[in-house]
N, C-alpha and C positions, 0 to 999 in steps of 0.2 A: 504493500500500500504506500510505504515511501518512495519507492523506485519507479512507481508507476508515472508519477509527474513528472519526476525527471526525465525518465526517457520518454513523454510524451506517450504513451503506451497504456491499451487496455491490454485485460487479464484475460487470458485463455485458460481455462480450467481443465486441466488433464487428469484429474480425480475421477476415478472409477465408479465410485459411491455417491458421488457430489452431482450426478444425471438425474439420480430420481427424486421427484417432487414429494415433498411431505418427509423426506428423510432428512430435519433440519440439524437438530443438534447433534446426530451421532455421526454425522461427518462432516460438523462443523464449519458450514457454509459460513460465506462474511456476510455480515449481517443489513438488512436493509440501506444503515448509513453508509456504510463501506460500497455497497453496490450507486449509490446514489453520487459516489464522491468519485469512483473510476468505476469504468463500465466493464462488467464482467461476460463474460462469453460461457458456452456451454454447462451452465447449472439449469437444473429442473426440467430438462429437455426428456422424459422418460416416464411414465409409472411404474412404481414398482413393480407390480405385476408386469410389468413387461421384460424381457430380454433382447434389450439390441444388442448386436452384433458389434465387434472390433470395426468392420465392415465400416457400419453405417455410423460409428463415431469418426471415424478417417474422414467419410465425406461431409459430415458437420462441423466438424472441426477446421478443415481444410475450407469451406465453405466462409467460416470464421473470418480466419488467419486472411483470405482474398477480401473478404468486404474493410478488416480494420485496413490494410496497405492500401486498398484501391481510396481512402480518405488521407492518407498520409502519417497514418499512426504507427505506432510500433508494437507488435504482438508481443504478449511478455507472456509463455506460457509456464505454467506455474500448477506442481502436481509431486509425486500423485503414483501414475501408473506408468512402468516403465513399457509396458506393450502399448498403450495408449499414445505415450510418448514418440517412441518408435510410428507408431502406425502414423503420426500425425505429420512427422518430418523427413521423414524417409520414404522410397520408392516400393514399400511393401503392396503386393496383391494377396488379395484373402480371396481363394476359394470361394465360389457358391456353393452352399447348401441347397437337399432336396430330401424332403422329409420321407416321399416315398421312393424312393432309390434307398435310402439310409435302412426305409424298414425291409426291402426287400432282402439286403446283404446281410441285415441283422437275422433274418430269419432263414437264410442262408448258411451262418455261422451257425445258429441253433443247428440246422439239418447234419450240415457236413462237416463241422467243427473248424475250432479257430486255425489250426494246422494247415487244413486244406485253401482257407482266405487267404494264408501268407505264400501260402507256394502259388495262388495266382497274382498276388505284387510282386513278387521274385519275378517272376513271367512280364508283367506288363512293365515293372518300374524297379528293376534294380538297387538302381541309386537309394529311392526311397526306403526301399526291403534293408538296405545295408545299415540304414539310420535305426531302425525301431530292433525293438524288441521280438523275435518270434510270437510270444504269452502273450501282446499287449494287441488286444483283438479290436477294442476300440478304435485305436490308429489305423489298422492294419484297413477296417473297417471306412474310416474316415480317407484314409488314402484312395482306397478302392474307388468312392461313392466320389472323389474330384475328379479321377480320372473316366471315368463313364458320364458324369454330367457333361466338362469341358473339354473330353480327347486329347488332352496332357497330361504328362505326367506330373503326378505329384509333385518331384523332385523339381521340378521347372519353375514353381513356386520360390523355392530355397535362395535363389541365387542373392537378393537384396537384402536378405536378412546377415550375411556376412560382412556386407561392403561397407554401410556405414555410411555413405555418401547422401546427405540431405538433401532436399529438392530444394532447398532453401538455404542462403548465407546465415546458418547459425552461430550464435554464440550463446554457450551453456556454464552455467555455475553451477555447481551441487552442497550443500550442506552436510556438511558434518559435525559430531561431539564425540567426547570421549564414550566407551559404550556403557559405564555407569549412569555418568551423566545424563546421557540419552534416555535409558531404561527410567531412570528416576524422573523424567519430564515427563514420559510416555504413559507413567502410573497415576503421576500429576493429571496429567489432562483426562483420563478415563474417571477420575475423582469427580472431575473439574463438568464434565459434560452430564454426568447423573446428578449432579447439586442442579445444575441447571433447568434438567426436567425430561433425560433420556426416557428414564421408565415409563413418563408420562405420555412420553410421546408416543413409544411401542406402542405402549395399552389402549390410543385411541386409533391406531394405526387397527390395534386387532379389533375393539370395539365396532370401527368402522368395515370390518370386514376384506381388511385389505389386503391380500396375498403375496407372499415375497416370491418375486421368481427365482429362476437356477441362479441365476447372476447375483439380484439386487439381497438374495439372501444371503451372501458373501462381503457383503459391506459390516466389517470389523462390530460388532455387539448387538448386533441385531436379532441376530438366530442366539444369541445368549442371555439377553433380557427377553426376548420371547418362551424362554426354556422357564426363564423364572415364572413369567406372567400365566403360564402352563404348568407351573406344581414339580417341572421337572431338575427343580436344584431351588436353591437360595438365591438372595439379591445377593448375600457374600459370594459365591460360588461362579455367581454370575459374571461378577466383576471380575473377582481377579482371573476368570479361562478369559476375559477379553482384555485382560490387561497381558493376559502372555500371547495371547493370538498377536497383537498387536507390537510385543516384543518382537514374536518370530518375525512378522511381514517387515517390518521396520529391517530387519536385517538382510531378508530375502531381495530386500529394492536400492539397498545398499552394492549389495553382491553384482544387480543388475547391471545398476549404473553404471558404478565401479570399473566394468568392463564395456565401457562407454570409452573411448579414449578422447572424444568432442568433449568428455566433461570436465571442469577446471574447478577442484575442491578448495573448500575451504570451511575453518571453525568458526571464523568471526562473518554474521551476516552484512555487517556495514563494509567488510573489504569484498564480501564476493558482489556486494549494489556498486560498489565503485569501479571493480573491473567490469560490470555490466556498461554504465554510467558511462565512461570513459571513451566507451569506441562505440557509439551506436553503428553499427553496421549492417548494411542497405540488406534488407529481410527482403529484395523482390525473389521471383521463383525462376531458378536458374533454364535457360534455354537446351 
């Protein structure tokens, strides 16, 4: 919210949780004044009950990122979610899905077993069959059902997930702390969001009949203040499996980054705003 002025820049939300509407305080959306002061991009864009796709966040996102440049602004995205991330700045294609292709192979698998699925991706797609697992029938599955929708291989997907190369002149910070530190803030703010009124929030969420889908039930406390709100643990119980889910992800997005080599770390947020600050550099989308 400081850096937002300086570099003339609205906020692009790369929060994986921060899509659906009505999930205020457990992923800690900025709040009415904050959105009123710099204008924020992709929050509340979803119902819970729904499941978009990585897909369809790339082209809202990217939809985004085009309308703030084509005014003259500077997109400052700010998250979150390293696949999100990725998908929003980088040359990734995602696969179509098809729901009944998916159920024919699955029932397929049931008939002639997962063994028999892998030895025809061995057959059709090598490369792919070399990456997965024999056991791991889902992928094997999921491979299969992209190459019979689009007549490519799987594997033809792969190639921009190594490169790294932006569509876009980025420049990237990443935050870090010590990992005590970290943990200790992280326990703080799961404290800091049920004083506020997380439980309350669930319970009018369940009240109203509201269904979390595959996806928006992954949004860090949700499926664990719903466990409470359901008999199935304590509000202590509750807390702290989301205060350690919320350790593990914390580390898991670390690890991501991390091997990000676009990323430029740092512990103090006022020096990673000044090397932001310093060089705005021209975000058009490369030819």
């Amino acid at each position: 919210m400081r850096l937002a002025p300086q570099l003339g820049a609205e906020i692009v939300s790369i929060d994986s949780a921060a899509i659906y509407r009505g999930m205020d305080i457990g992923t800690d959306k900025p709040s009415a004044g904050d959105r009123q002061r710099v204008a924020h991009h992709l929050l509340d864009i979803a119902d819970p009950g729904e499941a978009p796709t990585v897909a369809q966040f790339q082209e809202a996102g990217r939809a985004a990122v085009d309308d703030i440049l084509n005014r003259g602004k500077v997109p400052l995205l700010v998250g979150g979610s390293g696949l999100y991330f990725r998908a929003l700045v980088d040359p990734l294609e995602f696969p179509p899905t098809d729901a009944g292709v998916r159920a024919r192979l699955e029932s397929e698998a049931y008939e002639f077993g997962g063994s028999e699925m892998f030895r025809r991706l061995e057959s059709a797609d090598p490369e792919a069959a070399s990456r997965m697992h024999p056991a791991n029938v889902r992928r094997t599955i999921r491979a299969l059902e992209v190459i019979d929708i689009t007549g490519r291989p799987f594997s033809s997907y792969r190639g921009a997930w190594d490169d790294r190369e932006s569509i876009y002149h980025l420049r990237a910070a990443g935050l870090t702390l010590p990992l005590d530190e970290l943990n200790a803030r992280i326990d703080a703010r799961v404290d800091a969001l049920v004083e506020r009124g997380w439980v309350q929030e669930v319970a009018a969420m369940k009240q109203a009949g509201v269904r979390l889908s595959a996806t928006s039930s992954q949004a860090l406390g949700y499926a664990q203040i719903l466990g409470y709100l359901e008999g199935r643990s304590t509000l202590d119980q509750a807390i702290e499996e989301t205060r350690l889910r919320t350790r593990q992800f914390a580390r898991r997005q670390l690890r991501w980054f991390r091997a990000d080599p676009r990323i430029n770390w740092f512990e103090d947020p006022d020096a990673a705003a000044e090397y932001l600050a310093n060089d705005k550099v021209d975000m058009t989308v490369d030819d």
